[in-house]
C-alpha positions in Angstrom: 0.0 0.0 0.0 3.0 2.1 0.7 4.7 1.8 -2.5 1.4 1.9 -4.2 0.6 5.9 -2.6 4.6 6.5 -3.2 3.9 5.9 -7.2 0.4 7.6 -7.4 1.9 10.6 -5.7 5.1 10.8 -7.9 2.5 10.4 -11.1 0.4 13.3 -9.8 3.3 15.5 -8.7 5.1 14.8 -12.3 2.0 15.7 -13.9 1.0 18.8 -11.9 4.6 19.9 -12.7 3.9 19.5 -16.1 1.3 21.2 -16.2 3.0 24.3 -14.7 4.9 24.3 -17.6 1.3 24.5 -20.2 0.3 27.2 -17.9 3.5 28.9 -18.5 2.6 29.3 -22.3 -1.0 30.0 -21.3 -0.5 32.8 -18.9 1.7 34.4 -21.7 -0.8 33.9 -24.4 -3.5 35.9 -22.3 -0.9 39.1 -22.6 -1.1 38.8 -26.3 -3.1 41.8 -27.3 -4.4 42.9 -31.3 -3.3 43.4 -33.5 -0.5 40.6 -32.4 -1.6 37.1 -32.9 -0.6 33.8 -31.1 1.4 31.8 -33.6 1.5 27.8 -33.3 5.1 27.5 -33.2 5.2 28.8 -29.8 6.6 25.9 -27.5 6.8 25.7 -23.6 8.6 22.7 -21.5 10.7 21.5 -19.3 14.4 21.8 -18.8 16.4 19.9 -16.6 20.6 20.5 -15.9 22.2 19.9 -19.4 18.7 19.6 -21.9 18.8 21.2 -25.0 16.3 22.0 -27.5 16.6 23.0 -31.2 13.2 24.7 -32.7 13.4 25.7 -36.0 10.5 28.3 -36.8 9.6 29.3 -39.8 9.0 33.4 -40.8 6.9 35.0 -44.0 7.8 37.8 -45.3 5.0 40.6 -45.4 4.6 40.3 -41.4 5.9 41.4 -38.1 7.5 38.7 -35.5 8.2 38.9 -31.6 9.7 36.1 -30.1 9.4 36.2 -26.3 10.9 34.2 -23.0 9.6 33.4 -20.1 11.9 31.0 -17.7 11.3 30.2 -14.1 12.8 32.4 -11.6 14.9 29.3 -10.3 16.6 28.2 -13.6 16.7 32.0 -14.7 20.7 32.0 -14.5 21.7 28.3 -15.6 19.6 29.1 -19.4 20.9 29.8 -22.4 19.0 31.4 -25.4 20.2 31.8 -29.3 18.5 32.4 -32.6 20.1 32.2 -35.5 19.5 31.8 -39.0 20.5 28.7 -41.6 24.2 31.0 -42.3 24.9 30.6 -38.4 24.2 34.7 -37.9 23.6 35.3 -34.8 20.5 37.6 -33.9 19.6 37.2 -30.5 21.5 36.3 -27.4 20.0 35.4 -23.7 23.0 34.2 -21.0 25.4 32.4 -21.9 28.2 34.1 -24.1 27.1 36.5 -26.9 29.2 37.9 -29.4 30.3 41.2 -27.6 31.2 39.3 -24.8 33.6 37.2 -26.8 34.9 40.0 -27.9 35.0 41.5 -24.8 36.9 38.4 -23.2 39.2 38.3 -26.0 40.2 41.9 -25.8 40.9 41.1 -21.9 42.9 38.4 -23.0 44.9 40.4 -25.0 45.5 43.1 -23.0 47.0 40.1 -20.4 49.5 38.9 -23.4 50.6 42.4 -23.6 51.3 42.7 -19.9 53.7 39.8 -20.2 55.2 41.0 -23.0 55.8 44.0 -21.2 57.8 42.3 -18.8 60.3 41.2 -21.3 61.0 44.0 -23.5 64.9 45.4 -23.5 64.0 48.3 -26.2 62.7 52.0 -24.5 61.2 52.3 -28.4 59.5 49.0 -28.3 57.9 49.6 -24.9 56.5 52.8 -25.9 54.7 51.6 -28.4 53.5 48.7 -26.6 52.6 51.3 -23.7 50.5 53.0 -26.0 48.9 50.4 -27.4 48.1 48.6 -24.0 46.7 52.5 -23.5 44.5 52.1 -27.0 42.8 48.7 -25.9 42.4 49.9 -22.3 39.9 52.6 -23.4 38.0 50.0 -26.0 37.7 47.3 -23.3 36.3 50.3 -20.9 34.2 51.5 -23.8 32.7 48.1 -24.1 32.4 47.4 -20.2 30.2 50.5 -20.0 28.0 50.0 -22.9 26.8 46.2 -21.6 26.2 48.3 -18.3 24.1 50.8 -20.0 22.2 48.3 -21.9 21.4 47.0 -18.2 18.9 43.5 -17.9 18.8 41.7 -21.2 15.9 42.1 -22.8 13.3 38.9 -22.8 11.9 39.1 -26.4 13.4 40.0 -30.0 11.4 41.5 -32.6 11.7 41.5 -36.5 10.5 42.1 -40.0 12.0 39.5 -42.4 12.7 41.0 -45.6 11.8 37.5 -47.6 11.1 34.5 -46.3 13.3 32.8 -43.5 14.0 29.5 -41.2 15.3 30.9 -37.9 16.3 28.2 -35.3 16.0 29.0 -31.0 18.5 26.8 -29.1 17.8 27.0 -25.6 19.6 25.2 -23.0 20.2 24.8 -19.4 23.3 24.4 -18.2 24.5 22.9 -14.8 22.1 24.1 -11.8 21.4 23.4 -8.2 17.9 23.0 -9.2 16.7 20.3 -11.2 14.0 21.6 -12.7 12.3 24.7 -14.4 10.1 25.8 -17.1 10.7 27.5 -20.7 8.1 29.3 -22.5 8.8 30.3 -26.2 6.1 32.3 -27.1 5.9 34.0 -31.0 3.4 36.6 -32.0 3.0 37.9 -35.4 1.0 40.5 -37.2 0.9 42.1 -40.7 3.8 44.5 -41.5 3.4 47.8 -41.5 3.3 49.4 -44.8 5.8 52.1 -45.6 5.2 54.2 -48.7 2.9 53.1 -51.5 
């Protein structure tokens, strides 16, 4: 009898869970408002330490997108969001490492290469111009520091008017966590493009 109650409570507790995750979509869905409409690509599920899911969604030209996120507040730091198209260009970024902060990292990098070369230089010439350019790369690696702080939370949605028609493809993953669970809500909205002109 004990086992029996163990099991029916682990079904119901897995299911209720699961269902947390639907309502996830759900809830979103109620904020879409015209003249946005709910498209059917939207997904919702759950993640687990190291899950990964590949959606490919599919975008006609002649309308507006918006691609939003909604993550539970206990995996919120161990996922990863990227879309990009079939070419591999990158066009949204959640967590994770995004192109400016490779950039960022390898600029830090370099500025450590050129501290140890520092160290070794005989010529006054030589170590002027590596002063200077230690000097150059400090002020772009500041430059870049303060414009990710400007930019302050990341933004939870992306929005976008494709020019023709295009396959895009959202990889989201959850890396190692503390938590074992949490649920991911993809939710895309469309609507008919704005004209412009005639």
């Amino acid at each position: 009898m004990k086992k029996l109650f163990v099991i029916v409570f682990g079904i119901l507790s897995i299911s209720a869970f699961s269902q947390n995750c639907a309502d996830f979509l759900s809830n979103a869905k109620i904020g879409v408002k015209y003249p946005w409409k709910f498209d059917n690509q939207s997904k919702t599920g759950l993640f687990t330490p190291g899950k990964t899911s590949v959606i490919n969604i599919v975008c006609q030209e002649g309308k507006d997108y918006k691609v939003s996120f909604s993550i539970s507040s206990s995996i919120l730091k161990s996922v990863t969001i990227a879309i990009t198209d079939a070419e591999g260009n990158e066009y949204y970024t959640y967590g994770g490492v995004s192109k400016s902060n490779k950039e960022l990292a390898s600029k830090r990098e370099l500025m450590i290469s050129y501290e140890k070369q520092k160290l070794t230089i005989k010529g006054s010439k030589a170590k002027l111009q590596l002063d200077k350019d230690m000097e150059n790369l400090q002020l772009e690696i500041n430059k870049m520091e303060s414009e990710q702080q400007t930019f302050g939370a990341p933004k939870m949605f992306f929005e976008f008017t494709p020019a023709t028609a295009m396959n895009l493809t959202v990889t989201i993953t959850m890396g190692e966590s503390k938590y074992t669970k949490g649920c991911v809500a993809m939710l895309i909205t469309n609507k008919p493009g704005e004209n412009q002109g005639f």
